[in-house]
C-alpha positions in Angstrom: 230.9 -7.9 -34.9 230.5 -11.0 -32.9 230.3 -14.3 -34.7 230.3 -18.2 -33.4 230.6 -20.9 -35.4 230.1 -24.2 -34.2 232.0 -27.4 -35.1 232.5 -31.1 -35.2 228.8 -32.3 -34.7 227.8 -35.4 -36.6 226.7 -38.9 -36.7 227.5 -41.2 -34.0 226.3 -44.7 -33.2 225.1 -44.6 -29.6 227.7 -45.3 -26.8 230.1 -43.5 -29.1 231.8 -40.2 -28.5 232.0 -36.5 -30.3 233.6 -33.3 -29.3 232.2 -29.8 -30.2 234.0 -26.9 -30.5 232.7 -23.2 -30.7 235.3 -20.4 -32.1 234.4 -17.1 -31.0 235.5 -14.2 -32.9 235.2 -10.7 -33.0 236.3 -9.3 -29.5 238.2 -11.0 -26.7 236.1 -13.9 -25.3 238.8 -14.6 -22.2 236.4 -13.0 -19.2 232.9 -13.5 -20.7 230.4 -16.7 -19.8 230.0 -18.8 -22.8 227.3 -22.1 -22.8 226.0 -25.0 -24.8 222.2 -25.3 -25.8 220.6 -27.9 -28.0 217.3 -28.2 -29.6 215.0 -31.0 -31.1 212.7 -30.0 -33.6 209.2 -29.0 -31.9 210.8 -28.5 -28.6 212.3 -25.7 -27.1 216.0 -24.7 -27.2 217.5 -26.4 -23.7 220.6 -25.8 -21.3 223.6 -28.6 -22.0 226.5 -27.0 -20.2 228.1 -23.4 -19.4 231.3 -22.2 -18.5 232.3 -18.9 -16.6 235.2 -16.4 -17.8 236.9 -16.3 -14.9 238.0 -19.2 -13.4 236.2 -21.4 -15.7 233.2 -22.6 -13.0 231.3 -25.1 -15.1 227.8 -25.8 -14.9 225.6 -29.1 -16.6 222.4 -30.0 -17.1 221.4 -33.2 -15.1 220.9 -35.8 -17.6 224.7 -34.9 -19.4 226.2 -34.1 -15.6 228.6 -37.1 -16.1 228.8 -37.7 -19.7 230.0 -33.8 -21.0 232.9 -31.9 -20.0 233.2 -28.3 -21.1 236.7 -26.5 -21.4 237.8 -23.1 -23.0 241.0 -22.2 -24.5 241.3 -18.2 -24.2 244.1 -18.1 -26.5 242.0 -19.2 -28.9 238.8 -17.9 -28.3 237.0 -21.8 -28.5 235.3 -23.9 -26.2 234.9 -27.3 -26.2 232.3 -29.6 -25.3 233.7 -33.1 -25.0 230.7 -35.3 -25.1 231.1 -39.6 -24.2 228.3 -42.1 -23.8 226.4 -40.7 -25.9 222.5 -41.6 -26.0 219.6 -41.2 -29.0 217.8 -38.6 -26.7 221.1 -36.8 -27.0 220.1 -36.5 -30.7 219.4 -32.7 -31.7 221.2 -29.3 -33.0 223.8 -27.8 -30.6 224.1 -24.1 -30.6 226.9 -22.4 -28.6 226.3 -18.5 -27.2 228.0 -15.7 -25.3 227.1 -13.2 -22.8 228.8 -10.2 -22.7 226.9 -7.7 -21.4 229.2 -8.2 -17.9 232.5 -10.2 -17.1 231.3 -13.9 -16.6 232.2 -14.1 -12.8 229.8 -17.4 -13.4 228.2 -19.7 -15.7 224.5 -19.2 -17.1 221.2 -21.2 -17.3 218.9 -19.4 -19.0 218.6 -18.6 -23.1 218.0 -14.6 -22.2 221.2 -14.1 -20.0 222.7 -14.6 -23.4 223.7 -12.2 -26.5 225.3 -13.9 -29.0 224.6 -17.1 -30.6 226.1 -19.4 -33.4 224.3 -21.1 -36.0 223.9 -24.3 -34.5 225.6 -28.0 -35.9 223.6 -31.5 -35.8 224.4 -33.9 -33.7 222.7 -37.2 -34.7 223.1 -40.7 -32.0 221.8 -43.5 -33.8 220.5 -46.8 -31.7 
């Protein structure tokens, strides 16, 4: 069975810096997609940052496109969003996911292209 479990979130004054991880567990990650969402409350569940299987092509969303840097160590099934700069609108629970319904020859927008998903951890940037 495939499980994620998310790590590291917290609270952070803004400016500060955090870095996520995601363990992966249950099959061999090494040539599947794996991404970042986050989620306020009332609002939908939004795009951060992906990562293909092969050849780790890496894809953000505009407003974290120079603050986040995602990175995947196979070996040990993780990834790891390294997050700097970091702003109160940046405020909100971060839930990693996997596709593998194909080899992840890229990295993925959009929630449905997804079929796992961990249980989220908060992220809170106070002012």
């Amino acid at each position: 069975q495939v499980q994620l479990v998310e790590s590291g979130g917290g609270l952070v004054p803004a400016g500060g810096s955090l870095r996520l991880s995601c363990a992966a567990s249950g099959r061999t990650f090494s040539y599947y997609a794996m991404g970042w969402f986050r989620q306020d409350p009332g609002k939908e569940r939004e795009f951060v940052a992906g990562i293909s299987g092969i050849g780790s092509i890496t894809g953000y969303e505009d407003s974290v496109k120079d603050r986040f840097t995602i990175s995947r160590d196979n070996a040990k099934n993780t990834i790891y969003p390294r997050m700097i700069s970091l702003k109160t609108e940046d405020t909100a629970v971060y839930y990693c996911a996997v596709r593998t319904r194909t080899v992840g020859l890229t990295y993925y927008r959009a929630r449905y292209e997804y079929d796992f998903w961990g249980q989220g951890t908060q992220v809170t940037v106070s002012s």
